[in-house]
N, C-alpha and C positions, 0 to 999 in steps of 0.2 A: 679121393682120399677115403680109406676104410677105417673102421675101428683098429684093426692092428697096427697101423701107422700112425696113428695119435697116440693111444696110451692115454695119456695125459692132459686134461682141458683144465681151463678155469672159470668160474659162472661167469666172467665177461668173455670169454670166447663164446661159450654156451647161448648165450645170451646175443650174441653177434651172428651167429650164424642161422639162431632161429628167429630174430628181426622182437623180440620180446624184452622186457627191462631186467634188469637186473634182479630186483625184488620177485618177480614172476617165477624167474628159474630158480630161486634160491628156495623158493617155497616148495614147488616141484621138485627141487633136487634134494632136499630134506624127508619127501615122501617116499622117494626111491631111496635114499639109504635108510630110512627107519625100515623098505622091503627088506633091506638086504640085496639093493640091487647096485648101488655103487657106494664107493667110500671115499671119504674127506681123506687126501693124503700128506697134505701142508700147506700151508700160508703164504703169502707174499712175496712172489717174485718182481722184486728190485721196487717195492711200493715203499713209499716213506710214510706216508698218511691216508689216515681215514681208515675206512673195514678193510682190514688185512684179506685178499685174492684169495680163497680157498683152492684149492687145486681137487681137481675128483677123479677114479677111475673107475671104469667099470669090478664090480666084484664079481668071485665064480656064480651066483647065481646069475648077476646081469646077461653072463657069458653065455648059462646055459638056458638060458631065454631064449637070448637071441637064435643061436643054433636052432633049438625047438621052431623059432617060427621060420627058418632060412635065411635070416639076415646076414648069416655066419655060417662060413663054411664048416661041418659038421669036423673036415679032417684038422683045422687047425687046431694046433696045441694050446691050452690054457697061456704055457711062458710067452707064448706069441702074442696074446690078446693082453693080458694080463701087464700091470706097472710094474718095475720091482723097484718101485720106492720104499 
């Protein structure tokens, strides 16, 4: 699976797939968007309680990061990579 087929994570996916807690990502995921490197794009899918699921996506800098180091094909499009939440 690549970044342009996700779009969209939430710190417990984040958090699940790098085997790290919740608290750990959220810290780290609060340093990348204070970079300007992703953004908070809404709250809680189908949670009733407790800290409302932030939802994150990469932002155009994350994007042009990644590209820079070849994580990210150079040809694809921002709308490709990019949420349009």
């Amino acid at each position: 699976m690549t970044v342009n087929q996700v779009k969209i994570l939430t710190v417990g996916q984040v958090a699940a797939i790098f085997h790290k807690s919740r608290q750990v990502i959220r810290r780290r995921l609060h340093d990348l968007e204070k970079g300007g490197l992703v953004e908070t794009v809404g709250t809680r899918f189908g949670r009733a309680r407790g800290r409302p699921e932030n939802s994150l996506v990469l932002a155009e800098r994350g994007v042009d990061i990644l590209k820079e180091r070849g994580l990210l094909d150079q040809a694809i499009p921002y709308e490709k990579v990019l949420s349009c939440m």
